[in-house]
C-alpha positions in Angstrom: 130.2 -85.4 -0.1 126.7 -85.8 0.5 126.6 -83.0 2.8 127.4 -80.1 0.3 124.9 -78.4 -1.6 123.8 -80.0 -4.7 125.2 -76.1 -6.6 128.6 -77.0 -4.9 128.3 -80.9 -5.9 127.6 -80.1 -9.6 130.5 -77.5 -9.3 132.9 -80.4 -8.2 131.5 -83.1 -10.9 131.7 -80.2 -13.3 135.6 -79.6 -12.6 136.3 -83.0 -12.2 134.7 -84.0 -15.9 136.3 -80.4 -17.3 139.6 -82.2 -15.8 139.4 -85.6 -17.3 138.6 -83.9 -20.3 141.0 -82.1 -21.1 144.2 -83.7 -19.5 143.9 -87.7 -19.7 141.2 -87.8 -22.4 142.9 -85.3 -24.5 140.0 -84.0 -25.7 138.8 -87.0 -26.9 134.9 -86.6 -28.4 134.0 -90.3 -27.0 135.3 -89.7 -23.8 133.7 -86.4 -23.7 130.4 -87.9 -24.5 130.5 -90.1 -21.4 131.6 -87.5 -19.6 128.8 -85.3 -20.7 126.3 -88.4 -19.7 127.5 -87.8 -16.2 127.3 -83.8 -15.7 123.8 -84.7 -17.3 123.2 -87.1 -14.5 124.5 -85.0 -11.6 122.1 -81.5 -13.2 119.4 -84.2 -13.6 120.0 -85.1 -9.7 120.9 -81.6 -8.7 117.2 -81.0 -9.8 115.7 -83.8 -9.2 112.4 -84.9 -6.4 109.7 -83.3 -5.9 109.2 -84.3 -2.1 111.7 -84.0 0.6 112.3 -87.5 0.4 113.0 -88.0 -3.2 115.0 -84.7 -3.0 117.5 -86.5 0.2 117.8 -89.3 -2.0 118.3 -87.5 -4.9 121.2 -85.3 -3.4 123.2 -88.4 -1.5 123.2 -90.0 -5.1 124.7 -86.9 -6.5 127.3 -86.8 -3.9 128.2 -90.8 -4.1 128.7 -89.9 -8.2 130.7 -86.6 -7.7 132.5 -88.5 -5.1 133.3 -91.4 -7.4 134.3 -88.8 -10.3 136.7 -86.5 -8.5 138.3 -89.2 -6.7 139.0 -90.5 -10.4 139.5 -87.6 -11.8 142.5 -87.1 -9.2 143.8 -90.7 -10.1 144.0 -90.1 -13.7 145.3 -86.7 -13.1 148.0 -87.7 -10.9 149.0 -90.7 -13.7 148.8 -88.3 -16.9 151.3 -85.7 -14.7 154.1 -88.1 -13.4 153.7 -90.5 -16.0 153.2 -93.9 -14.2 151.2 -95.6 -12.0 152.5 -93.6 -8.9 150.5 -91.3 -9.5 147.7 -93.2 -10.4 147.4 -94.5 -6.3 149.0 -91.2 -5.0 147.2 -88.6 -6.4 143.5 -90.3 -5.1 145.2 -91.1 -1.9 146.0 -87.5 -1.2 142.8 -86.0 -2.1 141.0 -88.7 0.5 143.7 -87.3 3.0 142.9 -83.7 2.6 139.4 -84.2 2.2 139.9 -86.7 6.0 141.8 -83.8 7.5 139.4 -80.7 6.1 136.3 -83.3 8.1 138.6 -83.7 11.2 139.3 -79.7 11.8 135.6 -79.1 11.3 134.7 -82.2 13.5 136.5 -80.5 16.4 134.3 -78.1 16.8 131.2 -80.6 16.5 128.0 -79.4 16.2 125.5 -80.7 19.3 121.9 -79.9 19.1 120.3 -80.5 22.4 117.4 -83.0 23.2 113.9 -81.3 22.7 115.5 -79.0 20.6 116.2 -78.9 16.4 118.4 -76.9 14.0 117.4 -75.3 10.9 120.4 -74.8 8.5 120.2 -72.8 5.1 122.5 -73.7 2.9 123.6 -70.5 0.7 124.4 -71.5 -2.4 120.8 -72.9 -3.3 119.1 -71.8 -0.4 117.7 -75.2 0.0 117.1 -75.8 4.2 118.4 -78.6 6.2 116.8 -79.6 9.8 119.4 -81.2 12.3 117.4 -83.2 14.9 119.1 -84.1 19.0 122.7 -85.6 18.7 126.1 -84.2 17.6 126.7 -83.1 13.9 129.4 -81.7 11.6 129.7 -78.1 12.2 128.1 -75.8 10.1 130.9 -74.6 7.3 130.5 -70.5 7.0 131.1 -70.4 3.7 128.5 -72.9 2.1 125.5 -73.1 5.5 124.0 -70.4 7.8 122.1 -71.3 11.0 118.5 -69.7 11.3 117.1 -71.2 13.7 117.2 -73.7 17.3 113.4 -74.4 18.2 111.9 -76.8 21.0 110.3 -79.6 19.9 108.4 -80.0 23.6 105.0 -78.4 24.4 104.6 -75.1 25.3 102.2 -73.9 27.8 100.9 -70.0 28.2 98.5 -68.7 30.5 96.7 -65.6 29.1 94.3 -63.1 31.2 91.9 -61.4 28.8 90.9 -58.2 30.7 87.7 -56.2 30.1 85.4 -58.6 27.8 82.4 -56.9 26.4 79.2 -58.6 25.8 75.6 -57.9 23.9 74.2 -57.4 27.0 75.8 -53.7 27.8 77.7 -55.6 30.6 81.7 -56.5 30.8 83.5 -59.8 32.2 86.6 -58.3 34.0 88.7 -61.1 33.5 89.1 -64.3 31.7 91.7 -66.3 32.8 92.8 -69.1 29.1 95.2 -71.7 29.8 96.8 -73.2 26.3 99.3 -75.6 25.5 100.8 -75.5 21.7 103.9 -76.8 19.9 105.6 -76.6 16.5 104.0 -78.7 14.0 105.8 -82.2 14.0 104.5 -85.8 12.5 105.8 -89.3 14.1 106.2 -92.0 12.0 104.0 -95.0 12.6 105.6 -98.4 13.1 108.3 -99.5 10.3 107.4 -96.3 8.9 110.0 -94.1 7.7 109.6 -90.0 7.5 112.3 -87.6 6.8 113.7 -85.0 9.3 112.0 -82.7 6.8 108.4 -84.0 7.0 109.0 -84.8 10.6 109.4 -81.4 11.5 107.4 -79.4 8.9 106.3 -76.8 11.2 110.3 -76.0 12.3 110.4 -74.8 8.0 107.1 -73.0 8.1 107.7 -70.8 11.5 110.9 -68.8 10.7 108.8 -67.3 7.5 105.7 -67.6 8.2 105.3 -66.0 11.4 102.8 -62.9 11.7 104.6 -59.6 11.8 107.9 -61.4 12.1 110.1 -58.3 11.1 108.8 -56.2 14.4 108.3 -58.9 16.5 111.4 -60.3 15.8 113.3 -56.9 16.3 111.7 -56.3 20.0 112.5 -59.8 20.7 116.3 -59.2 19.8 116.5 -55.9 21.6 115.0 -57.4 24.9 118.3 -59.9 25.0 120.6 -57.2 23.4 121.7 -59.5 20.3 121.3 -58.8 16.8 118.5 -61.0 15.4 120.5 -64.0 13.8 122.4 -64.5 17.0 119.4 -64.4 19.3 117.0 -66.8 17.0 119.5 -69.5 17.8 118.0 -70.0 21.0 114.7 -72.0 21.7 113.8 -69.3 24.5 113.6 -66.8 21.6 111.2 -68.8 19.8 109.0 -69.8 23.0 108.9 -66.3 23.5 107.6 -65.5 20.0 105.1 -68.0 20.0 103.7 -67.4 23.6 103.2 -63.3 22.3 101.6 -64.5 19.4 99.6 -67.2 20.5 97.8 -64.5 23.6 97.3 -62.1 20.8 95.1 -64.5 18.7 93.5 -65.7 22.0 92.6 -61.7 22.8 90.9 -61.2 19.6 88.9 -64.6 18.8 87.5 -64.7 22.5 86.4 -61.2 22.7 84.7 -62.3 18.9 83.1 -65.2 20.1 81.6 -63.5 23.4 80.5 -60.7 21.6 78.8 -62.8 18.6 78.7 -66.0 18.8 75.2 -67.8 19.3 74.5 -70.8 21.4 71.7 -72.9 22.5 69.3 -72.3 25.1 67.8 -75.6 26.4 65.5 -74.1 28.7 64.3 -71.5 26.0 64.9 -74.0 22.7 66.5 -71.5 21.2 69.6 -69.7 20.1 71.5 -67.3 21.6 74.6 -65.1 23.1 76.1 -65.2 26.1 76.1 -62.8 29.0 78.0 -62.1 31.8 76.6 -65.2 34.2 76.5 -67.5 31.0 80.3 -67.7 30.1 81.6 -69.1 33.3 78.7 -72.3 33.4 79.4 -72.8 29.5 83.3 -71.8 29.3 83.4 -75.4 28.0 82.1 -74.8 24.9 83.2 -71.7 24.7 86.9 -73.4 24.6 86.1 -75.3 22.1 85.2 -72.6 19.9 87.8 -70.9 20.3 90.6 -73.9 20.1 89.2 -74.7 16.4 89.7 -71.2 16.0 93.2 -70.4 16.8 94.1 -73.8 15.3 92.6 -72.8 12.0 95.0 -69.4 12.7 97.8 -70.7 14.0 98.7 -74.1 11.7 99.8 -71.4 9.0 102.6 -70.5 10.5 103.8 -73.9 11.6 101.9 -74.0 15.3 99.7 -76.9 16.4 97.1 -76.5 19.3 97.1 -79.6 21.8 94.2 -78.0 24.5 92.7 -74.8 25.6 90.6 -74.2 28.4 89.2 -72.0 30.3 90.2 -72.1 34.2 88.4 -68.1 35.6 85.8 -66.4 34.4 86.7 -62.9 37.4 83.5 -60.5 37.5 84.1 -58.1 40.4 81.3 -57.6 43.0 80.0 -54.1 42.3 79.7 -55.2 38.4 77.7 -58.2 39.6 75.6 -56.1 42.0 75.8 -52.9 39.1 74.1 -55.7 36.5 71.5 -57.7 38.6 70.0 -53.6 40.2 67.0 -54.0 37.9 66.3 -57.0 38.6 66.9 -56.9 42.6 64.7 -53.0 42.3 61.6 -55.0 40.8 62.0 -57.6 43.5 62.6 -55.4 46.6 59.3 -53.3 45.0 57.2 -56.5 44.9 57.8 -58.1 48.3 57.2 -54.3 49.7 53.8 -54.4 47.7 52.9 -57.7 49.1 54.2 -56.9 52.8 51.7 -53.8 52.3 48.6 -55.8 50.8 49.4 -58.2 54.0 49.8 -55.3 56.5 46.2 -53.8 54.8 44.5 -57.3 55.1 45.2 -58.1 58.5 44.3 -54.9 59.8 40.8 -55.2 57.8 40.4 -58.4 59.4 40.9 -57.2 62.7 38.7 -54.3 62.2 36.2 -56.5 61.0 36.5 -58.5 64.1 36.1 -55.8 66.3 33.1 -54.2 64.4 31.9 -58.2 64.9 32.4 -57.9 68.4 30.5 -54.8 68.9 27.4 -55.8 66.6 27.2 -59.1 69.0 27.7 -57.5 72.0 25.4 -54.6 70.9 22.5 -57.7 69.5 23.5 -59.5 73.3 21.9 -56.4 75.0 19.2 -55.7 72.9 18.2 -59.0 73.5 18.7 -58.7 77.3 16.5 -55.0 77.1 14.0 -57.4 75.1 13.7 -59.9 77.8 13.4 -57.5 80.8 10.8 -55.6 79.0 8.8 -58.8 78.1 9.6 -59.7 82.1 8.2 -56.2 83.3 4.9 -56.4 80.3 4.2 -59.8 81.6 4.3 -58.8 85.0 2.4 -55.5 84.4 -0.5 -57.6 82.9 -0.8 -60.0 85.6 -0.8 -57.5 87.9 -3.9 -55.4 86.1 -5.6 -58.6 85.5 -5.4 -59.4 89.0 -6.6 -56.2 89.9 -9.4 -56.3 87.6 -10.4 -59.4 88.7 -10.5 -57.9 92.1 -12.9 -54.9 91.3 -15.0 -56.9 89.6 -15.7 -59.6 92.5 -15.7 -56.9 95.1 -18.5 -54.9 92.6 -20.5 -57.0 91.0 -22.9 -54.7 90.0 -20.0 -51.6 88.5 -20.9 -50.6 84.9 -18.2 -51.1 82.0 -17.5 -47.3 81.4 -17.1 -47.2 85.2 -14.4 -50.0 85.1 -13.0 -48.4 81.9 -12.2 -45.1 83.8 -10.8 -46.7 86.3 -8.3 -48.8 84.5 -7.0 -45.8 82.6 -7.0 -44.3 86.0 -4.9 -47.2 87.6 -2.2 -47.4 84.1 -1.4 -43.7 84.4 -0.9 -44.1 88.0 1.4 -47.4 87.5 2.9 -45.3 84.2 3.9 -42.4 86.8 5.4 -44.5 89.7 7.8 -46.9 86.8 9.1 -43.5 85.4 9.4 -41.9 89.2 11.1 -45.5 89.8 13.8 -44.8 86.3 14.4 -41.4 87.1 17.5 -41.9 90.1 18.7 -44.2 87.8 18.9 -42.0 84.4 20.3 -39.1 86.8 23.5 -41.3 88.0 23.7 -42.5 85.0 24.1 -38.5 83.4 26.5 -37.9 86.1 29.0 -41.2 85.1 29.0 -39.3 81.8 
């Protein structure tokens, strides 16, 4: 009995108490009061708990009392018809008979939920939902449950390529390559600790209706397998699906926000601030973590958990590269052309310097050699005259001063005449060399 809704359990205990009422009790007032006690009891249960807990308990007390009252509503039913105590054993005997036989039709066509995956039941006639973990259940009876949903309970893993990434500095990533692995919120109970199916998979309630969009995305989703959509959500690939499309999306937007103006820390600079081009790739480690406490904080509201997300490729194609570092490679190229030209310029100042060196020693070497062949010929020119003079002066002892005078002016023009008849064959080859 626990199974059925509490509406359709209060139903029962109502007709059942409604019964006993007014057949066997024969509208008795005391009897009604008891009776009234118990409807009480079951609306009180019906109601009852405000966690999922206290709400399970709640529900498979209500079904233990309506169970207790039909079965003796049938008993007193079946002794107040026939008149004995036949009917006092038969009547209960056949209602646990049809009830047994209305369990073993539906048991034939069991329900199994496969491992890693769980079912989420609504039951209609409160709309109060009902999670079926792994294993093999009662089937689902049309008339009082509706499936919505089979989700995987395993991890799911997506690999994203966010294309074209703009930054502050006028320049665009081509490619960045974001592996993530997710799953549907769901809580494991500690040791000796006991959690509900409900608690235990709290995202599984959260996801159906609070997905982003869910109407369109749903809709495409249902048209890509050709199902309507409450035949294709019962299948976890559906639902991997979804959550793969959705998680990318989020992943497109918050990374292209963070690259584009986020701040971070500049050791070498001791200061803040954003990421270019070369940057991302050598700090895609903190960018990840950015941007997993983002999508978390996006995500968890509609029943999705992050478990890691990194960044594997940061793509930047070679004419980008080459198209963003031109400045910088211009200014260099200029600069070692500048200092090859300052080089070129030195050298060849040096090495006219050394050549004019050259000359002005060479140049100082012969005037030095003119010097010492002049003071040669001076020297020998004086010894010569003094000789002579000594001569003229032993050979006349008795020649006046004037007299001797004359005739040493007379003897330098003479020796001035012969050295300049002696240069002149030379300076005339040396005119016809030039």
């Amino acid at each position: 009995m626990s199974r059925l809704s509490p509406s359709v359990l209060v139903i029962i205990l109502l007709v059942s108490t409604l019964f006993i009422f007014l057949g066997p009790a024969n509208t008795n007032l005391a009897v009604g009061g008891v009776l009234a006690v118990i409807l009480a009891v079951g609306g009180y249960l019906a109601l009852g708990g405000s966690t999922p807990q206290q709400k399970e308990a709640s529900r498979k007390m209500l079904g233990t009392m309506t169970g207790i009252v039909a079965v003796s509503s049938a008993a007193l039913l079946g002794q107040y018809a026939l008149n004995n105590q036949i009917g006092l054993i038969c009547a209960p005997v056949l209602l646990a008979a049809s009830y047994m036989a209305f369990l073993a039709i539906l048991s034939r066509s069991g329900l199994n939920v496969e491992e890693g995956e769980v079912l989420l039941i609504q039951r209609r006639m409160d709309h109060q939902h009902v999670l079926r973990p792994p294993g093999l259940h009662s089937p689902m009876v049309p008339a009082l449950e509706a499936g919505v949903a089979v989700m995987p309970t395993y991890n799911i893993q997506t690999d994203i390529e966010v294309d074209t990434v703009d930054t502050t500095y006028l320049h665009k990533v081509d490619k960045i390559v974001v592996d993530t692995t997710c799953r549907i919120i769901q809580h494991f109970p500690q040791e000796n600790e006991a959690i509900s199916v409900e608690m235990r998979y709290e995202g599984f309630l959260k996801l159906p209706y609070n997905y982003p969009n869910r109407d369109h995305t749903f809709k495409d989703l249902a048209e890509k397998r050709n199902k309507p959509i409450s035949e294709a959500r019962m299948s976890a690939d559906f639902w991997i699906e979804a959550i793969q499309r959705q998680v990318s999306r989020d992943v497109d937007e918050e990374l292209r926000t963070i690259i584009h103006d986020a701040t971070f820390y500049n050791p070498e600079k001791r200061s803040y601030g954003k990421l270019g081009p070369a940057d991302i790739s050598s700090r895609r480690s903190e960018v990840a973590a950015i941007l997993k406490q983002r999508l978390q904080e996006k995500v968890q509201y509609w029943g999705v958990e992050m478990l890691e997300v990194g960044i594997t490729q940061v793509i930047l194609s070679p004419d980008r590269i080459k198209s963003f570092y031109y400045d910088a490679a211009t200014n260099r190229d200029m600069q070692e052309a500048e200092r090859s030209a300052k080089k070129e310029a030195m050298r060849t100042r040096e090495l006219a310097d050394a050549v004019a060196y050259e000359r002005q020693k060479l140049a100082e070497t012969e005037l030095q050699i003119q010097r010492q062949r002049n003071a040669i010929e001076n020297e020998s020119t004086l010894s010569m005259i003094q000789d002579w003079l000594n001569a003229m002066i032993s050979d006349n002892p008795e020649m006046k001063e004037d007299d001797l005078k004359h005739l040493l002016m007379i003897a330098l023009d003479e020796h001035e005449k012969r050295k300049n008849y002696r240069d002149r064959p030379n300076l005339m080859h040396s005119s016809d060399q030039d």
